[in-house]
N, C-alpha and C positions, 0 to 999 in steps of 0.2 A: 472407282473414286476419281473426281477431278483431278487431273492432273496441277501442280503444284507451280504454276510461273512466277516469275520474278515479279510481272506487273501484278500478279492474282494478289501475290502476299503483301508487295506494299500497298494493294489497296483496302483489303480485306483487315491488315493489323492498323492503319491509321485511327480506324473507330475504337479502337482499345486502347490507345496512347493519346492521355489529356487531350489539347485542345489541338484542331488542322494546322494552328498558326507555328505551335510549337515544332510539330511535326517535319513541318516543310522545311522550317530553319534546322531541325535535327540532320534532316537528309542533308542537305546544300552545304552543310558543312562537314562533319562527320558520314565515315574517317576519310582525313586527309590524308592518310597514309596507309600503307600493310599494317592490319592488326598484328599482336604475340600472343599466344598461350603461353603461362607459364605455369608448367608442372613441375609439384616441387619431388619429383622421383622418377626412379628409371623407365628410359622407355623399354616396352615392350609390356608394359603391367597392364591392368584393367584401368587406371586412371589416365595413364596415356592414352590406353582405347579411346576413350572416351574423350577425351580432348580433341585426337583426331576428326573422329566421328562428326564431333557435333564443331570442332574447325572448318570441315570442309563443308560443310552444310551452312555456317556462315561466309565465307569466301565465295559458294556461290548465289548467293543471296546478296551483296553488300559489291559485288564485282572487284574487289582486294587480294590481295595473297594475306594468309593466315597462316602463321610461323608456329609453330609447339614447339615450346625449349625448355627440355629438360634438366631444369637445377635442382637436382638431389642431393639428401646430406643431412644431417642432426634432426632424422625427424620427419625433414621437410621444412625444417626453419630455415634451411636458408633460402628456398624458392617463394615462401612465404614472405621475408620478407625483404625480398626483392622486387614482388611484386607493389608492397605497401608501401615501395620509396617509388616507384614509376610515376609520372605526372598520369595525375585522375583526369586523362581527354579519351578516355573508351575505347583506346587503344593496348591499353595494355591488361588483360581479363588472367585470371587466378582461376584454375583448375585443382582442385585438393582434394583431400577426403577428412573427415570427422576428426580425426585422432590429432592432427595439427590444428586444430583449432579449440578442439574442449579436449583431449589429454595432455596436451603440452603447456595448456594453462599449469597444471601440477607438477609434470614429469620433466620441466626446463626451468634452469632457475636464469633469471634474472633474461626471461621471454623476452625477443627485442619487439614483438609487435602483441597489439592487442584487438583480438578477434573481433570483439563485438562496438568497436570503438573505428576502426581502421580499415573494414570492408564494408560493401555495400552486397548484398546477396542477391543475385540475379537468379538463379534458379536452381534444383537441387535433382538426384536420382538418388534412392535408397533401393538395397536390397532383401529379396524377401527374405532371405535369411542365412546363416553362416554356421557351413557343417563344424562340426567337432567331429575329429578322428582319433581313431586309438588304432595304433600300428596292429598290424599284424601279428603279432609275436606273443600282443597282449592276451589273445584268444577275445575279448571285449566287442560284445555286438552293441553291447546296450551302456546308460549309466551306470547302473549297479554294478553288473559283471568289472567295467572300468574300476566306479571304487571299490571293489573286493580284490582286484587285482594290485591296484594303490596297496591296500593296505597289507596285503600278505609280503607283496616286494618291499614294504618298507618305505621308500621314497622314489619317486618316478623322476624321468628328465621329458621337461613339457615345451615344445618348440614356442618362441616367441619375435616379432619381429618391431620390438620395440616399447619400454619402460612405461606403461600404462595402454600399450595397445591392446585392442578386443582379446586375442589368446591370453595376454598377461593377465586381464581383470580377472577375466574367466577363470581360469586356474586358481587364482585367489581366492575367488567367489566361493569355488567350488571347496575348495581346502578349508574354510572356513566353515559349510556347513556338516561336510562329513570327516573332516579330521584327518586327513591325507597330508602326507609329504609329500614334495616334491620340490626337485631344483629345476629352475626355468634356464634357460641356454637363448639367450638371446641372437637376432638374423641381423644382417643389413636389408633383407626382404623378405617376404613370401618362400619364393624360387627355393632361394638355398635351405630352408626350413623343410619343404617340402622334399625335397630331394633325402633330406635324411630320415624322412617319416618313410619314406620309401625303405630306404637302405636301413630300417630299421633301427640305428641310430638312437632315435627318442620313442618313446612310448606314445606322446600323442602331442596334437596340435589344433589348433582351431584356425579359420582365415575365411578368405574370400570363396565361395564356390568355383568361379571361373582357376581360381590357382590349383583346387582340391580335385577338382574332380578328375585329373589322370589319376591319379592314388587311389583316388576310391574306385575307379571302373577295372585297374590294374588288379586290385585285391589286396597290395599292400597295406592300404589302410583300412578301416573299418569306420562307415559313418555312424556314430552311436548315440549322435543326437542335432541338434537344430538351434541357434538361437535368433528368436525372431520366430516367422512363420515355416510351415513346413515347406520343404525346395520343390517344384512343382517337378524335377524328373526321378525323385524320390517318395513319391507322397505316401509309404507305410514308415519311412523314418519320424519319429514325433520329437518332437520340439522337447527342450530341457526341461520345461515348466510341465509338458507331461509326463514328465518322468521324475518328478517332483521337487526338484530343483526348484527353491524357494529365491526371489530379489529380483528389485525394478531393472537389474541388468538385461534379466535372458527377455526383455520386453523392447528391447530397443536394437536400431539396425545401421548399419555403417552406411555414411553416403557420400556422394561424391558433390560439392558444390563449385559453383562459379560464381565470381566476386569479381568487382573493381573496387581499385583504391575510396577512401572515402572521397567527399570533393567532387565525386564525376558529375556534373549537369543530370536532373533530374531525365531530361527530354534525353540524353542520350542512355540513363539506364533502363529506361523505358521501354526502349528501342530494343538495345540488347538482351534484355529481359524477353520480350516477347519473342525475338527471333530464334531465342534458346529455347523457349518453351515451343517453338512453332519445328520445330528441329525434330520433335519428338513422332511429326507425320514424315517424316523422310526415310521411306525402306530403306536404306544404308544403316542409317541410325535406329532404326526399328531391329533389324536385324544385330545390332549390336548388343542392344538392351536386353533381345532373347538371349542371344549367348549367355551374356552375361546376371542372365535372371535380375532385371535391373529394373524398375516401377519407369514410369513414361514421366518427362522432366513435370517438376512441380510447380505450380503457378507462385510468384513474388509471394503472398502473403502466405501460402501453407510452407513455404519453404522458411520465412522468418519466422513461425510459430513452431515447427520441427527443432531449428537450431537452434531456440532457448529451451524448448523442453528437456531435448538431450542434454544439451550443456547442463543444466541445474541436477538435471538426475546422474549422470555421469561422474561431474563434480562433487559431489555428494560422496558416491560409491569411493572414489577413491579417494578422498578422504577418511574416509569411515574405517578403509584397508590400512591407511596408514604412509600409501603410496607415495615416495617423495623424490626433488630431482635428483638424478644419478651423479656422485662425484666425476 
């Protein structure tokens, strides 16, 4: 493969961004300054990963330093919308993931920002898909064994890292089609949820692959299903819809987006847009997205057609649960 210059890229992306006139004025002014990531959650997670990643891959494209600062807390609302008061000059880009933007429409009351009003979507990574685990203790290889286990203990304790996030629906979902109890124990993340799937703790959990997978190679936990597509270093695990789990949930998959404020000059989301998506041939970044079993970034228009489909069906789901924001 050619190798990847700085002159190769801005000349090779100028033909994809409107007109040369705009372009030249994009470069000549933008950025005047160090860009920021702002992630609204701790680092050391997969979104952080990933802000890094595709940071340093702008920094050296753009000749800037590129900051990641992580503001964590309620959610993610408050890096959220922090980002949505920054001045819209292309400096200031929003690294997130799904649940602060379509479950916090439900699961926060009196939201201070609003997602489809307030960003501009530059580009997206979704995962192929997000193990379900049943602790060790359960004996649970599969669905079924899980709800037969559900049901003879009576009521399970089911790890969650947040009031309408992917494990929360889940659980719901699933309690609703086969008649399970369960109390949900909610996290400030991943990590700590994970830790006690370990230490046996909870009965079972759902999350990110990149967080699951010491549990599952440890033996602590047991992956007994999939939602979304099968995880490619898994592929006899099947997915919840084959195992008969019924609803438009187990068909949709967590992703991680980037945004600028609304207001940013079209010529410089253009710019950023492309640079994100052009980020996705960069082996640092390529290697990331393996790790992380992560889709290669998605071009502006499949990334604004993804976040309202989720959002609409999402929104939906939890409403239908009943899901509302927490005192």
């Amino acid at each position: 493969m050619k190798k990847l210059t700085r002159r190769l890229f801005m000349t090779g992306s100028a033909a994809l961004i409107c007109a040369p006139a705009v372009q030249t004025r994009a470069q000549s002014t933008w950025p005047a300054r160090s860009l920021r990531i702002i992630v609204p959650y701790p680092a050391g997670g997969q979104t952080d990963g990933i802000a890094r990643a595709f940071g340093d891959y702008l920094a050296r494209q753009i000749g800037k330093t590129v900051i990641v600062e992580n503001k964590a807390g309620a959610g993610g609302t408050i890096g959220v919308t922090e980002a949505k008061r920054a001045d819209p000059d292309g400096t200031t880009i929003l690294c997130t993931i799904s649940s602060s933007l379509i479950q916090n429409r439900v699961t926060v009351k009196d939201l201070p920002y609003d997602p489809e009003k307030d960003f501009v979507y530059l580009t997206m990574v979704s995962g192929a898909g997000g193990p379900v685990v049943a602790t060790k203790k359960t004996g649970a290889t599969n669905l079924r064994e899980f709800v037969e286990y559900a049901r003879k203990a009576g009521s399970i304790n089911w790890g969650s890292y947040g009031v309408g996030s992917t494990p929360h629906v889940l659980i719901e979902t699933i309690a609703k089609q086969y008649g399970i109890k369960f109390q949900v124990i909610q996290y400030r993340g991943e990590a700590p949820m994970w830790n006690d799937v370990a230490g046996q703790t909870l009965d079972g959990a759902a999350g990110s692959y990149a967080a699951a997978a010491p549990v599952i190679q440890a033996g602590t936990g047991n992956l007994i299903g999939v939602v979304g597509s099968r995880l490619p270093p898994y592929p006899d695990a099947p997915t919840m819809t084959e195992q008969g789990a019924v609803g438009d949930f187990y068909d949709l998959r967590a992703f991680t987006t980037f945004a600028v404020p609304s207001g940013t000059p079209k010529d410089i989301v253009d710019r950023l847009s492309a640079l994100l998506i052009q980020a996705g041939t960069d082996p640092t970044v390529q290697k990331m997205l393996t790790n992380f079993i992560l889709s290669s970034p998605a071009d502006f228009e499949t990334t604004a057609r993804i976040f309202k489909r989720d959002s609409d069906v999402m929104l939906r789901i939890l409403r239908d649960l009943g899901v509302k924001p927490s005192d």
